[in-house]
N, C-alpha and C positions, 0 to 999 in steps of 0.2 A: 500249225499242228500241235495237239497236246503233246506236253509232256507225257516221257515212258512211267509207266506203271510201277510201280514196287517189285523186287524180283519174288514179292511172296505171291503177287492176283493171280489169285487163279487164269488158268488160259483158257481161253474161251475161241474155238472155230468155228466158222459159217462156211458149211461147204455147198456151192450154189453152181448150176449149171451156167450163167449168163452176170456178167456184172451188173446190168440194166435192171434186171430180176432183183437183184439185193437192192437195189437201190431204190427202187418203186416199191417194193414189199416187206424188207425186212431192219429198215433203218432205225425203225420206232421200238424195236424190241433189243436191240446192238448196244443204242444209246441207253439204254435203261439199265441193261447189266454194264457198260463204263463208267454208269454212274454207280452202278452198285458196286464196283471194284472188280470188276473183272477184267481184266487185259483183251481186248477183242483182236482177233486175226478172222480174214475174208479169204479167201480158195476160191476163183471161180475164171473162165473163161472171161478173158477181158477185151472190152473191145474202147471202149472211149470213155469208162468209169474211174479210170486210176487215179487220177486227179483229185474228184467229188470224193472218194472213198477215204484215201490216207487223207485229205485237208478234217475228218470229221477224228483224225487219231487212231484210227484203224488200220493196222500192219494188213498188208497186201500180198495175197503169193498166187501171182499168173498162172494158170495150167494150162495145157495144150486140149483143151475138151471141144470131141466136134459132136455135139448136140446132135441126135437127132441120126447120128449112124449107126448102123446093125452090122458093123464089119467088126466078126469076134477080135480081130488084131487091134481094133482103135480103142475094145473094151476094154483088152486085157493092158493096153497102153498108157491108159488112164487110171487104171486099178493099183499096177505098178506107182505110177508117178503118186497117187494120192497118198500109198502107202510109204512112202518114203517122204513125203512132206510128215507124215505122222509122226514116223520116228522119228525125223529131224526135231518137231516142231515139238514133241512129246505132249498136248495138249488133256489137259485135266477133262474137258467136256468138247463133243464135236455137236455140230448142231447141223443135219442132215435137210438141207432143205428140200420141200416133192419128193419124189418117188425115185426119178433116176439117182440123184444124188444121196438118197438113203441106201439103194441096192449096193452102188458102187463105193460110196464112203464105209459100210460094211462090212464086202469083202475084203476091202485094204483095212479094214482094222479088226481080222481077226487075228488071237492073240494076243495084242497088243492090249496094257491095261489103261483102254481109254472107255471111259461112259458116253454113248451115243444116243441119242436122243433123234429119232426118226421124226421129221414131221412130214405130213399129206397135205398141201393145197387143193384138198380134192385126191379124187384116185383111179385121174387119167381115164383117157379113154380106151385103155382095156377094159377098164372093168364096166364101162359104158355102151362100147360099140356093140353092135350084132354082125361086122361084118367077119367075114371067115377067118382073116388071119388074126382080130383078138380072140375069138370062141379059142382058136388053137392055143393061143398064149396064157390065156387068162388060166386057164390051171394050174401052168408050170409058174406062172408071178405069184398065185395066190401058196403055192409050197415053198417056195423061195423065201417069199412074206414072212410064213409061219418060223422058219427056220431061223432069220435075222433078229426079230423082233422079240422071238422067245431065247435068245442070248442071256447070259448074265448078265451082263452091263450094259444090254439094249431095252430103251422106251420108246414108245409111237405118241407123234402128238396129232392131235386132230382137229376140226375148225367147227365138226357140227357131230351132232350124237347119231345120223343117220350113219356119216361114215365110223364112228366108233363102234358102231352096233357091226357093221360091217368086216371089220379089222379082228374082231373077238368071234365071228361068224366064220371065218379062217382058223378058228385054232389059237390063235394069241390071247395068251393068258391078260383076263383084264385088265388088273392089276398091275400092267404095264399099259395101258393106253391112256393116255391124259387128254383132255378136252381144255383150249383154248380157243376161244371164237375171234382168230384171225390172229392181225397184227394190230388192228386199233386206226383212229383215224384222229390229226391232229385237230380238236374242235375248236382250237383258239384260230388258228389257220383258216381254215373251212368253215367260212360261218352265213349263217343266212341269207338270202339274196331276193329281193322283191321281181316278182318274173315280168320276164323280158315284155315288152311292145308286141305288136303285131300277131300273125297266125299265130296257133298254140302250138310247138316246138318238142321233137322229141327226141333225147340226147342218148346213143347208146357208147358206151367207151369201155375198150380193150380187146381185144386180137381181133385178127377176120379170120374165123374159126369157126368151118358146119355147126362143133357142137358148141358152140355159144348162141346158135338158133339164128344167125344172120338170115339164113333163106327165108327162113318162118316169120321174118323181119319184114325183111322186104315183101315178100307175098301179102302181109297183114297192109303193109302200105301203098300197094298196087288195089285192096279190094277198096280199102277208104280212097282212093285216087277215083276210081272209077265209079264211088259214087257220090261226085261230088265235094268232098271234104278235105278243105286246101290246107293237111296236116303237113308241116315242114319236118323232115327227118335230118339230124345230123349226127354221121357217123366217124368217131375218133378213135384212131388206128391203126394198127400196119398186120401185113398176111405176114404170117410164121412159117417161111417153107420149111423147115425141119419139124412141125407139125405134121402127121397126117392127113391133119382135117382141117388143112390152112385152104381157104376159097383160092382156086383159081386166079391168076391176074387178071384174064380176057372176061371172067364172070366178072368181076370187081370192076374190072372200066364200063363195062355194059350198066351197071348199078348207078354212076357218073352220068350217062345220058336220062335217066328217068326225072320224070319232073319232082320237086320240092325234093329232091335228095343230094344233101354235099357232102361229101368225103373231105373229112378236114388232115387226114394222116396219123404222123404222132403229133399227141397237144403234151407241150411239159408238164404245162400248168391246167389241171380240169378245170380251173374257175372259168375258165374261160368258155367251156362245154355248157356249164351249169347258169354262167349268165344269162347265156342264150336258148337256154330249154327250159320248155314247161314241165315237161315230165323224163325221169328216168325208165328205161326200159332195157330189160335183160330177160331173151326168152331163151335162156340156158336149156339145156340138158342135166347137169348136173354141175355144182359148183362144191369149192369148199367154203370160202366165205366170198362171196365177189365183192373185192375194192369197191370196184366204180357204184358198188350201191352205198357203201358205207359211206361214200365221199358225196355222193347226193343227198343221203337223209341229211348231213353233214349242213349241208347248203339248204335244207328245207327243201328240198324236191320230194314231191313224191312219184312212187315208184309205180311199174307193173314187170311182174317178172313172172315165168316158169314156177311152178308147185310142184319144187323138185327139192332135194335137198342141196345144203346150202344156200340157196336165195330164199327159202323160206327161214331163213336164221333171221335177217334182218327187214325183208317185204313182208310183211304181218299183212295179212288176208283183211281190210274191212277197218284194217288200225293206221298205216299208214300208207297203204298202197292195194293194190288187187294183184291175185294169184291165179295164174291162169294154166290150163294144161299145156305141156311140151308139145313142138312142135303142132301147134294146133293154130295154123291162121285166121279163123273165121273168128275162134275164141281171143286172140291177142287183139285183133282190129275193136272186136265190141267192146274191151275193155279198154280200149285207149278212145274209141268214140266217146266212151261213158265218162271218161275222166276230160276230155277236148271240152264238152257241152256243161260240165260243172268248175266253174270255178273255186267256188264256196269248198267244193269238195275236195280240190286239189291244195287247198290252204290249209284243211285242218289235218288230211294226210301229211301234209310237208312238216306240219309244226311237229306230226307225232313224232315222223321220223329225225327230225332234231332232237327229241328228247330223248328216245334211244339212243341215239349216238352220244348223245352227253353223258347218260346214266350208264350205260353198259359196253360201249364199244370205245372208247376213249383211248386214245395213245399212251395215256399215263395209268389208266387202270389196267390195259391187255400188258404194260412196260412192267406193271408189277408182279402181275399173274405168272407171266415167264418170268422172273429175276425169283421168283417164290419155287416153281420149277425147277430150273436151276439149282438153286442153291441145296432144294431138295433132293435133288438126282446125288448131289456133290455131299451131302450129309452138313452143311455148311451150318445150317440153323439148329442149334438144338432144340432136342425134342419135337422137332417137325416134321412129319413122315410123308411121305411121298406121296399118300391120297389127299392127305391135309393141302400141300402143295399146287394140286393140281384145281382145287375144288372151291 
């Protein structure tokens, strides 16, 4: 474990629904402000991260958070507990990660003179779904929203400009909402990979989740099945039951009998995804930035995703992948047929999308952008103002 910090570092918290979550998504941004001298502490619901997390020098504090419940007692539960790690912990910056954990790291700190910093992975499926119970929600979140974010000592950060546009569309004074596009992807780690042997392979990785377009998935690989076209589908994953919009188990094992499709689970490691796939493919609904695309352009895959926002931040339409409409299976099949029958073309795709990932999505360039952020929010840098910061 590192050594403790100076009692001057600033303190720096990550308040995070799931420990798995920090660990998959926000370890690249952590290490950046510990290297820039900030004392880092982690808040989050833990289940088998405590180990990986303090071995990285990261102070630890377990909460009792049951994700995913609507029971006002388990809110008001959690609200409490957060607010008193607050005071205990007196923390110079919180760093709110999603939505739940913006709402409720929040409310336990108002009052209190901490600078929070909201971020969005996205903005959930309220503000996505049409089904009855978000229509009903989605007003009372979007006033909630405006109320938090327009705080004195509250900013919103965001992963693409669609949801920025979004968040200022609410009432949120702009000038509180900052754009970074994601957390970055390690390019020394993740590097190139000459594609696999055999059929052409197509690799989808992260949740079993409606709106990550799995239906629209598999429906596109049922019409290529039937005509013919022995496209291998491999799917790395697990269902979210505290999601809404996690697939069914009994759908999911039915998915299991269809031909050229494996269910690989959770993969630690994506290399191991991207060895064996020719192309990436993500028919989202709406994202904020999706990983699993940043970690295949990473690897040279190229991509085909939804023309939704966020996957259009990193699947460039004709640059390093195709963009297809939501939910639209006849459209995702012809564009995975199109890219199956070109190799030529799935090479100069893959190489663009390495060099995005190099130039613009980097671990160490998004590890500066926040640590810039940061230090902004905190007045830390002279003469650096907080658009400068962000931009």
């Amino acid at each position: 474990m590192n050594s403790p910090k100076p009692a001057t570092a600033p303190v720096l918290l990550y308040l995070v629904t799931e420990d798995w979550y920090f660990l998959s998504h926000r370890i690249p941004m952590a290490l950046a402000a510990q290297r820039a001298g900030y004392e880092v502490h982690v808040a989050t619901h833990v289940v088998d991260g405590a180990q990986r997390i303090e071995a990285l020098g990261f102070h630890l504090h377990p909460l009792a958070w049951r994700r995913g419940s609507i029971n006002p007692l388990d809110l008001i539960a959690i609200v409490r507990e957060v607010r008193a790690l607050y005071r205990r912990l007196a923390p110079d910056l919180v760093h709110h990660v999603a939505l739940q954990p913006s709402v409720i790291g929040s409310l336990a700190a108002r009052g209190l003179p901490i600078t929070q910093l909201n971020a969005f992975a996205g903005l959930g499926s309220t503000f996505t779904s049409q089904s009855l119970k978000s229509r009903l929600v989605r007003p009372v979140l979007k006033a909630l929203l405006r109320w938090i974010l327009n705080s004195r000592r509250a900013a919103a950060l965001v992963q693409n400009g669609d949801d920025r546009a979004a968040i200022t569309a609410i009432g949120v004074d702009a000038g509180r909402v900052f754009l970074i596009p994601g957390s970055g992807v390690d390019v020394n780690v993740l590097t190139p990979m000459p594609e696999p042997d055999g059929d052409v392979t197509l690799g989808y990785v992260g949740r079993l989740l409606e709106d990550k377009g799995l239906r629209t998935l598999i429906a596109a690989h049922d019409l290529l099945t039937q005509r013919g076209l022995p496209i291998r589908l491999l799917i790395a994953g697990q269902a979210d039951p505290a999601n809404p919009a996690s697939i069914p188990d009994d759908e999911i094992a039915s998915w299991r009998r269809k031909p050229n499709v494996t269910l690989l689970g959770q993969v630690d490691d994506v290399r191991q995804v991207w060895a064996a796939a020719h192309i990436a493919v993500l028919p989202s609904r709406r994202e904020g930035l999706p990983k699993s695309l940043l970690e295949a352009a990473a690897c040279g895959r190229p991509m085909i995703a939804s023309d939704v926002p966020g996957c259009r931040e990193i699947a460039r339409h004709e640059v390093n992948g195709l963009l297809v409409p939501a939910d639209d299976a006849e459209a995702l099949a012809a564009a995975i047929e199109r890219l199956a029958r070109d190799p030529a073309l799935r090479r100069r795709y893959g190489e663009a999308g390495r060099h995005l990932a190099e130039t613009e999505f980097s671990s160490e360039r998004i590890g500066r952008k926040t640590v810039a952020l940061y230090d902004g929010l905190l007045g830390r840098v002279l003469g650096r103002t907080l658009a400068a910061a962000a931009h």
